[in-house]
C-alpha positions in Angstrom: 309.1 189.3 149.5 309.8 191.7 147.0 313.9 190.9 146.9 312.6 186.9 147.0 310.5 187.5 144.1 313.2 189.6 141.9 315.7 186.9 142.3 313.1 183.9 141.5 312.9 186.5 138.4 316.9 186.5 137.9 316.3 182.5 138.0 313.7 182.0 135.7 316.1 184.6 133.2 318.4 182.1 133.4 316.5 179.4 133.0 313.9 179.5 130.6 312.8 175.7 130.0 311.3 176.1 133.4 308.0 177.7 135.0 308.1 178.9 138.5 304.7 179.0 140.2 304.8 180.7 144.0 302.2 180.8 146.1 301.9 183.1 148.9 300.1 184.9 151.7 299.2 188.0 151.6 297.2 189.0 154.8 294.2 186.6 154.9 294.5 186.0 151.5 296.1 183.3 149.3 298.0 184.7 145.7 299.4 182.9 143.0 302.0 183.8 140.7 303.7 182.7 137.7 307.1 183.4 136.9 308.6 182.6 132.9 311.6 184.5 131.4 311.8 187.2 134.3 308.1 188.2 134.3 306.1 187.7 136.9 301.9 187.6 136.9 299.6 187.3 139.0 297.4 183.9 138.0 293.9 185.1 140.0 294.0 188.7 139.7 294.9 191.7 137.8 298.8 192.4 137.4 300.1 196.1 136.9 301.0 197.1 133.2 304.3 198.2 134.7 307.1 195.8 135.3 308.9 197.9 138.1 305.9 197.2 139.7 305.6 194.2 142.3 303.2 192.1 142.0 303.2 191.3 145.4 303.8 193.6 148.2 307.1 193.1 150.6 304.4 192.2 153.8 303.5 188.8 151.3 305.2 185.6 152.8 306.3 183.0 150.7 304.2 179.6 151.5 305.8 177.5 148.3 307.2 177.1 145.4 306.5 174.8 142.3 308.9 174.6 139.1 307.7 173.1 135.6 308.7 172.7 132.8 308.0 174.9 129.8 306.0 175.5 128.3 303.2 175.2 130.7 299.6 173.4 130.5 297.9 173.6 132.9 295.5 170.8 131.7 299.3 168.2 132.2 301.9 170.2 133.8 305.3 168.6 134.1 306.8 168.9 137.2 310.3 169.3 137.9 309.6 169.9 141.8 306.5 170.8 144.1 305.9 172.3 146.8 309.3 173.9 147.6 309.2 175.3 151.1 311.5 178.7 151.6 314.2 177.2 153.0 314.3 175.1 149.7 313.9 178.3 147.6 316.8 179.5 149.0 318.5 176.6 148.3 318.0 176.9 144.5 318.7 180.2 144.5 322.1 180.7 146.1 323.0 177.6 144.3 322.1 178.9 141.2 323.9 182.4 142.1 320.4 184.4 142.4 
């Protein structure tokens, strides 16, 4: 998950006008993460100060993927797609050269 994560990182570097949020599994437990400019966050927990840091560990599995545009609000996001499955990340990232 960790090289999935740094090139959804690469992607969102390349393009900024978009906001990627994955969701994942980690163990029994569901994490959400946003992705804008190259940073990544966790959205329901606490994320390292550290940037070489993960913010998820390699063991997570990537369940989907949304991108939005930016800037993001969460009260009317814009979707550009939902619910990307990994097969579909991987997609979008090879065709953008992540």
């Amino acid at each position: 998950m960790v090289e999935v994560l740094g090139r959804l990182e690469q992607y969102s570097r390349r393009f900024p006008q978009e906001v990627l949020v994955l969701e994942a599994q980690v163990g029994d437990q569901q994490e959400q993460v946003m992705i804008f400019k190259g940073i990544s966050s966790l959205l329901l927990g606490a994320t390292a100060f550290d940037p070489d840091v993960p913010v998820l560990p390699d063991a997570a599995v990537l369940v989907s993927l949304d991108r939005l545009r930016s800037p993001y609000t969460p009260q009317q996001p814009q979707y550009l797609a939902q619910g990307l499955t990994p097969d579909a990340v991987e997609t979008l990232l090879t065709a953008a050269g992540c």
